[in-house]
Structure formats: structure tokens, C-alpha cells
N, C-alpha and C positions, 0 to 999 in steps of 0.2 A: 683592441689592446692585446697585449701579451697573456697568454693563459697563465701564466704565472703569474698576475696582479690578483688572481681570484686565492693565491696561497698565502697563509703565514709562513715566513721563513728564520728556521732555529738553527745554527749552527753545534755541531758537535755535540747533538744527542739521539742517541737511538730509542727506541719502546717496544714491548715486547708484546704482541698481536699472534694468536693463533689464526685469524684470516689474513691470510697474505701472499702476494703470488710473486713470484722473480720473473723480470728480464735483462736482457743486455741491452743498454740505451748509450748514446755519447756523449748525450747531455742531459742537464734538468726540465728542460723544454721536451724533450722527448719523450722523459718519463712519465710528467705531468699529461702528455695526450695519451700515456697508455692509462692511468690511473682514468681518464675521462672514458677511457672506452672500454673499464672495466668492467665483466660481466658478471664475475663470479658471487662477487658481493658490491654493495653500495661503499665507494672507494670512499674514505673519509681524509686522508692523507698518503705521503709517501715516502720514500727512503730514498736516498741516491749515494753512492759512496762515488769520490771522487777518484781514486788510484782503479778502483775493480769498473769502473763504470760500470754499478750494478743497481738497476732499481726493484725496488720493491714495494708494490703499493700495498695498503690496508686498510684495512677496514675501522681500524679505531684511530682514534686521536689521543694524546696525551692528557686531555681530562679523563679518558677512560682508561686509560690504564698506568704501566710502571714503566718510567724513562731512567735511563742511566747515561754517563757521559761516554761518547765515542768521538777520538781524533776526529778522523776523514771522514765521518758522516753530515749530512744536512737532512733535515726534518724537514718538509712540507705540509702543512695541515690546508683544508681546505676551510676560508674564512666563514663558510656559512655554516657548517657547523659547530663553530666555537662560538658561535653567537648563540644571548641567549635572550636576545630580545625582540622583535617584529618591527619589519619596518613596514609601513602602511597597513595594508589590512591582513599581513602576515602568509603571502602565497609560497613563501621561500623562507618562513620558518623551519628550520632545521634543529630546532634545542630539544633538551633532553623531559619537559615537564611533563609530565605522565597524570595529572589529575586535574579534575575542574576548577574551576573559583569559586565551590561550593568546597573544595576540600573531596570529592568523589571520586576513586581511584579511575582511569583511562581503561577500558575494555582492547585488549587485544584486535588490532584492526583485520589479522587473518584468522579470530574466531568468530564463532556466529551466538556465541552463548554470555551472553542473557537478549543480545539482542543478533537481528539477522541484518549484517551492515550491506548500505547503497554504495557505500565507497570503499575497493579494498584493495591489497597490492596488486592483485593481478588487472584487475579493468583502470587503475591509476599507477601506471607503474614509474612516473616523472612525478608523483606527489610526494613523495617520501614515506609515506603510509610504513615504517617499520617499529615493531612492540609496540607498544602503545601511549606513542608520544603523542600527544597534540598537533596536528597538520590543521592547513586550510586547502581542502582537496576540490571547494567545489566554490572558492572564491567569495567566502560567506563574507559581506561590509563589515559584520561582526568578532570576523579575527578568529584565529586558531580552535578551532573545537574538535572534542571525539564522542564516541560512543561512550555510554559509561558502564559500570560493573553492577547498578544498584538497577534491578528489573524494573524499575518503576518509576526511571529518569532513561528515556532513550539515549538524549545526548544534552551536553551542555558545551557553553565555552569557557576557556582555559583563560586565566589573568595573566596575561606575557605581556611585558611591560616594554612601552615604545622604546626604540633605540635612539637615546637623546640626540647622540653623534647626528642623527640624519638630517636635524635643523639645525639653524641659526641662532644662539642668543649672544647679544648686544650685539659686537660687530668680531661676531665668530673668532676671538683671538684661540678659543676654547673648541673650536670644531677640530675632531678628528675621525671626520666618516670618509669617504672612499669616491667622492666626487673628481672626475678626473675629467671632465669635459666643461667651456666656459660655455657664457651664456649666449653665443649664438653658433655653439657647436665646434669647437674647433677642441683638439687632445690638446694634452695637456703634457708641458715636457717633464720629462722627471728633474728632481731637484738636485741629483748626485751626476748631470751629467751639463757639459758647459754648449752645448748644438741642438737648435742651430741659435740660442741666445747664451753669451756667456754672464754669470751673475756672480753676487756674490754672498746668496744665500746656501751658504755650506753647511752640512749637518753637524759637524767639531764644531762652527760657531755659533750654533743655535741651538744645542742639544736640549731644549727642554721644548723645541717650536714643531717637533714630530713631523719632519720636512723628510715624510717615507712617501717612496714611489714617486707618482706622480700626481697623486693626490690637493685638491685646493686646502691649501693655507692662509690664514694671515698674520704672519709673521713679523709684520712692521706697522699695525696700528690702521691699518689704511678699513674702510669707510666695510668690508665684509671678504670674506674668505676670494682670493684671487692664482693663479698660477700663469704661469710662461707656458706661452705655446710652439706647439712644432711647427707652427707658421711660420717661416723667416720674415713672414712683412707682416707679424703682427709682434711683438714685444710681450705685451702681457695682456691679461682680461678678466674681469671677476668674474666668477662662478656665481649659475643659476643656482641658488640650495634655497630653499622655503624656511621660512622665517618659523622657531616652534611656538607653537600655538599657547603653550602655559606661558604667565609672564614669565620675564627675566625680573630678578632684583633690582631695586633703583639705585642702589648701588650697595654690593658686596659685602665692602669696609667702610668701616665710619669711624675713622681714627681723630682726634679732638686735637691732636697735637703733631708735630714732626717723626715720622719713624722713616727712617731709610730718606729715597726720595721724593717721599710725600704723595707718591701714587692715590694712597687709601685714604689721605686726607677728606676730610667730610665739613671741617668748622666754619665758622662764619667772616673768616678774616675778609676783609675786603679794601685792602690800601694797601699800596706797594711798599716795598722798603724803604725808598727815597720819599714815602707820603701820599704821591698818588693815587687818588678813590678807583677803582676796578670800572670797567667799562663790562653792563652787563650781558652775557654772551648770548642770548637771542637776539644782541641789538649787532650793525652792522656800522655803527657810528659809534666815535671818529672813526674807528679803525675796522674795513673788511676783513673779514675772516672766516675762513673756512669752518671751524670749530661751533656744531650748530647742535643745540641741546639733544635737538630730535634724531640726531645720526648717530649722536653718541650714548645711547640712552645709559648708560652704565658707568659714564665718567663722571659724574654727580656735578655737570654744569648748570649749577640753580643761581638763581641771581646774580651777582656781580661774586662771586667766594673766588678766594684762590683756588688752583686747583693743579694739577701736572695730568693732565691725559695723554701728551707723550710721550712721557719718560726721560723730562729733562731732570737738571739736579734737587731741584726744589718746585715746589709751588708758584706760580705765576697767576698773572692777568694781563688782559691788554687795560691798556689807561684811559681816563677820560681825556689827558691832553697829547690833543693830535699830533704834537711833535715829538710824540715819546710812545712810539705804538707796544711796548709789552715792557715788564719788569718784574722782576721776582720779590715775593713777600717773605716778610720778617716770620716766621711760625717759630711758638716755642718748642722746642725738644721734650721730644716724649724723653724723661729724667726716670722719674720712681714709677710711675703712674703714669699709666695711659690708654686711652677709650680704645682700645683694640675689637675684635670682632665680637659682638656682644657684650662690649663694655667693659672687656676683660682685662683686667688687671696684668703689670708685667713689672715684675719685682725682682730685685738681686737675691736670689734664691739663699734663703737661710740657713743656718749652720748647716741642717741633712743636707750635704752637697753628695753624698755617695750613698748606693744602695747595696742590701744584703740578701745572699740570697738569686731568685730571679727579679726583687723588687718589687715584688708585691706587696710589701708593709710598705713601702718609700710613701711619706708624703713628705716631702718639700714644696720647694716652689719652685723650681727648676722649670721652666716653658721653651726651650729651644733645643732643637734638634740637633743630631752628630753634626747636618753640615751646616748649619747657621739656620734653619728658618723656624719661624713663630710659631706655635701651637694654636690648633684652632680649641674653640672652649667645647667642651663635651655636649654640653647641652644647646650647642648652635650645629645647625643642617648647611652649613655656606662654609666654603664651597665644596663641602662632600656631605654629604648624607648617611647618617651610618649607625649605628643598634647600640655601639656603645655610648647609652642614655647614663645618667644617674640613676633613674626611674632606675632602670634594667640590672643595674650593679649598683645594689644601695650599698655593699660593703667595701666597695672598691675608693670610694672617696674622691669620685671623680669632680673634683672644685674648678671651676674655673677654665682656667688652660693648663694647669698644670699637668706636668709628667706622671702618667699611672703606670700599670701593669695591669689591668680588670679581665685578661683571658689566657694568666699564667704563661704569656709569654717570656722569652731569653731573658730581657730585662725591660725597665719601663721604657714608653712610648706614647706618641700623641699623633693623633692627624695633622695634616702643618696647614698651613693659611694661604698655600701655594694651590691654586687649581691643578695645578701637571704633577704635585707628587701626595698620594692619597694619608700616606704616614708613614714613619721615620722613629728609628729611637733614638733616644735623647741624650744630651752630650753630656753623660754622667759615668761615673767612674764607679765600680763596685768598693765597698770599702775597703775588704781586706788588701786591694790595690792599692791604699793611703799608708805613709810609712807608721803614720799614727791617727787614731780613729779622737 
């Protein structure tokens, strides 16, 4: 592949790095192999300016230090150092964790004091071995470890947390790792180019489906992550990616009633609008169909229920009568109330409709974001994972899915219910912006 699939690429920001060395290049490909063949220091990113065609590679990246905005320039960082997780047994860890999973600081890999290291920059100089971050230098099954700083623990290992992205859960509509070849080997075309297959999966119409590079997607629902290849006599093909090992949820949302269109739906409805009883979807009578519990494990096809796992307008079933193979059901509308994720209540937000201040008193009931979406409830881990607990901010009043403030941020905010967007603040108005309070 192109050495520039191994970059993140930022437009029109520079960073300011005391290790850095100039050349004149004429493109970003060019630069990119000087940055590879850089000696002075371990090249972590690069610079390129488009008018001076001038690069500059460096040694740090924009988590390590200060970016400001520049027209003609483009960033390059290199992906494996902005990662901060391990994929497999972590030989190409490059993150910044510097202590054990005891909590024990990391021993300096080019000192010899407290302990006298087997592995060090000079006899591993492709391991990354620099300050004293956690490497795996000697391909322990165990995962990233160092020496430690406490005489009387040689070495331990570091707790660096798998990189989700590198597997599959349910049918990968949520994978975003960096698979670009299918599964009997063939590349993969990138998605922003129409040769040698032309499509019409464009990044403007999918913008939340992260259809970057050339990377496997599934972007339309289909059975796991797949891409178009540069075969002309092959069309498309799924991508080999490993299924992850911890469960997936059996399903996500467990919504009791109609919201939107009915994706999240969970209830027991099972008769069509016209009357008809649901035909249950492990069965293949009357009606064949593709839609088989076990490939979809995350669409909540249990028994005969309504359900929409493709994203039509409502809820559906195939029928028990064979001359009527599918119809959409009656669900009532989520109104005042409705099972949202964790049971979560979703109310027309009470008088407090504006906050004061940055919103840290706000307790309304406001639960939707600047651009329409749901609030996930604080104390549910689906679909993000994240510290701010109730437990952690008992003052903060974190009820429900309501709109907070709990880390003195601009104003209030909530994580949203959307996998692709982690949080959002909330479509609230400060007060003194009311012409009356």
C-alpha cells in the first residue's frame, strides 16, 4: 500500500517540536520516505507545506506538544504512535504508559539502575525502547512490559488495553480499524475514488460511516465489514477481521415503544398492522429469508417481535400468510415516556429550559443534543464507556439522561445514544439569552 496509509492526516495545522530536520521534497509521499528514513531521532510525524514544498519531519506529535493553525500546511502523524492501545500481544505498541499494572513507575530502558536491562536501545533498535515507556521487545504472549524503578520487582507488565477497533462486534457496522485487504487477499480500493469499480458510497453521503482510505467498512448493513477491490473482475469482498472475543450486547437499545424508526425497538409486539401474527425469524416458512438471528446477533430477532434491522421506516415482520410475505406493525409512539437505554425516561423538559452561568446548577430535563440526538443515561456503559458515573459526581445530579455540566465545562452536555458520536452539548440556550427569564 501507499506509505501514507500508515499517516493521520490534518490539514492546516503546524506544532512546534525542537527535534526537527528540513528538506526540499515535491510531494508528501516523498516526505513521508524521508521521515521513514530518518536518523536523527525516532520520526513520530511530519510537516509539508504546499507553496515552499518544504518538509519537516519530527520527533513529536500533537499529543505531545502545542499546535496552532497554519493556511498551507498539512500534518502528518504517524498512526502508531497515537495509539494507545495493543493490538495482539502488543509488538508495535508505541503509546506513551510509563508504569506497571501494579501502579510501579517504568525504569528508564538506557539506564542500568536499579536494574542492569537484557533489552536496551542499542541491541533493539526497531523496538521502540525510548524513556521509559512499556514495549514488548522480546514478544512476551504477555503484552507490553518494562523494567521497573522499585529494586525488588525486576520487571512487570503494563495494563494497555486491547484496541477494540481490531475486531468485530455484531456485524461490524462499528469497526473502524485499518483492515484494507479482503479475505482471500486482494487490496482494497479506497472509497473517495470511482476505478476500477465506480460506486456510490461517497464520504458527503455517509459522513458518520468513516469511509477513510481504503479501509473495510459496513456501511449498508450487510452480514460484516466488506470493501471494493482493485480487481476489476472482482466487485467487492468481505474482509477477513476476528470476531472480539468479549461478548457484544444482545442488543444495545431496548426501547418499549416507537422512537424515530424503530431501529431500538425491543417489545413484544408481534402482529402486523393489517392483523397478521409475525412469522418467527429462525423459521424459513412461509416465507425464505435471509434475516437469521445468528448473523444478526444485535438486531434483537427473538421470536416472532417486530423489529427494523434495516433501516426501513417502522418496524416490520414477515407474515404467517404465505401470500403476504412481510408488513409493517402498529407500535405506539414514544409520547411522554419511553424505555430508552436503561429505561430512561424522555420528557418535555420543564420550565428550566435555559442555563446560567456555564450550567453547572442546570437541572432540567432537557435530554437532546445541539443536533437532535438522545442522551445516553449516565449511569449506562452502551454505547460508550465513560467515568462520568453518579457514583463519581454525587454533586453533579447526574439523573437519568438528562443534560449536566459535572467537569465545569462551556455549558451542559450528555454523551448521545449514537455509537459514531461520543458527546455533544445540549440544545439549550443560556438564560440571559431569553428576552425574559
Amino acid at each position: 500500500g501507499d506509505v501514507l496509509d500508515d499517516y493521520s492526516r490534518t490539514d492546516g495545522v503546524w506544532i512546534l517540536t525542537r527535534n526537527k530536520q528540513f528538506y526540499k521534497t515535491n510531494n508528501e509521499k516523498e516526505c513521508a520516505d524521508k521521515c521513514e528514513a530518518e536518523r536523527n531521532f525516532t520520526c513520530r510525524a511530519f510537516l509539508f507545506t504546499r507553496k515552499k514544498l518544504q518538509c519537516l519531519t519530527l520527533a513529536e506529535n500533537a499529543k505531545m506538544t502545542v499546535t496552532f493553525a497554519s493556511t498551507d500546511t498539512v500534518l502528518y502523524e504517524k498512526t502508531i504512535y497515537l495509539m494507545q492501545c495493543k493490538r495482539g500481544i502488543g509488538t508495535d505498541y508505541r503509546g506513551t504508559e510509563a508504569k506497571t499494572q501494579r501502579g510501579i513507575p517504568c525504569q528508564k530502558w538506557a539506564e542500568k539502575i536499579p536494574h542492569k536491562p537484557n533489552y536496551t536501545p542499542e541491541k533493539h533498535p526497531n523496538a521502540g525502547l525510548e524513556e521509559n515507556y512499556c514495549r514488548n521487545p522480546d514478544a512476551d504472549e504477555n503484552g507490553p512490559w518494562c523494567y521497573t524503578t522499585d529494586p525488588a520487582v525486576r520487571f512487570d507488565y503494563c495494563a494497555i488495553p486491547e484496541c477494540e477497533d481490531q475486531c468485530v462486534r455484531c456485524n461490524g457496522e462499528d469497526y473502524r480499524g485499518e483492515v484494507s485487504r479482503t479475505e482471500s487477499g486482494l487490496e482494497c480500493q479506497r472509497w473517495d475514488v470511482q476505478e476500477p469499480h465506480m460506486h456510490g458510497f461517497i464520504l458527503k453521503h455517509y459522513p458518520e460511516k468513516d469511509l477513510k482510505m481504503n479501509y473495510c467498512r459496513n456501511p449498508d448493513g450487510e452480514l460484516r465489514p466488506w470493501c471494493f477491490t482493485t480487481n476489476p473482475n472482482k466487485r467487492w469482498e468481505y474482509c477477513n477481521i476476528p470476531r472480539c472475543t468479549t461478548p457484544s450486547p444482545v442488543s444495545g437499545l431496548d426501547s418499549q415503544c416507537l422512537s424515530g424508526r424503530g431501529e431500538d425497538y425491543r417489545g413484544r409486539m408481534a402482529v402486523t398492522e393489517s392483523g397478521h401474527a409475525c412469522q418467527h425469524w429462525n423459521t424459513q416458512f412461509p416465507h425464505k429469508h435471509g434475516w437469521i438471528p445468528d448473523r444478526y446477533p444485535c438486531k434483537g430477532l427473538e421470536e416472532n417481535y417486530c423489529r427494523n434491522p434495516d433501516g426501513e421506516k417502522k418496524p416490520w415482520c414477515y407474515t404467517t400468510n404465505s401470500n403476504i410475505r412481510w408488513e409493517y406493525c402498529t407500535i405506539p409512539p414514544c409520547d411522554r415516556t419511553e424505555q430508552g437505554i436503561a429505561d430512561v425516561p424522555v420528557q418535555a423538559p420543564l420550565r428550566e429550559e435555559c442555563y446560567r452561568g456555564k450550567g453547572q446548577s442546570y437541572r432540567g430535563t432537557a435530554s437532546v443534543t445541539a443536533s437532535g440526538k438522545k442522551c445516553q443515561a449516565w449511569s449506562s456503559m452502551f454505547p460508550h464507556r465513560h467515568i462520568k458515573t453518579p457514583d463519581r459526581f454525587p454533586d453533579a445530579d447526574l439523573r437519568d439522561n438528562y443534560c449536566r455540566n459535572p467537569d465545569g465545562d462551556s455549558s451542559p452536555w450528555c454523551f448521545t445514544t449514537d455509537p459514531n458520536t461520543l458527546w455533544e452539548y445540549c440544545n439549550l440556550k443560556r438564560c440571559d439569552e431569553h428576552t425574559q427569564e
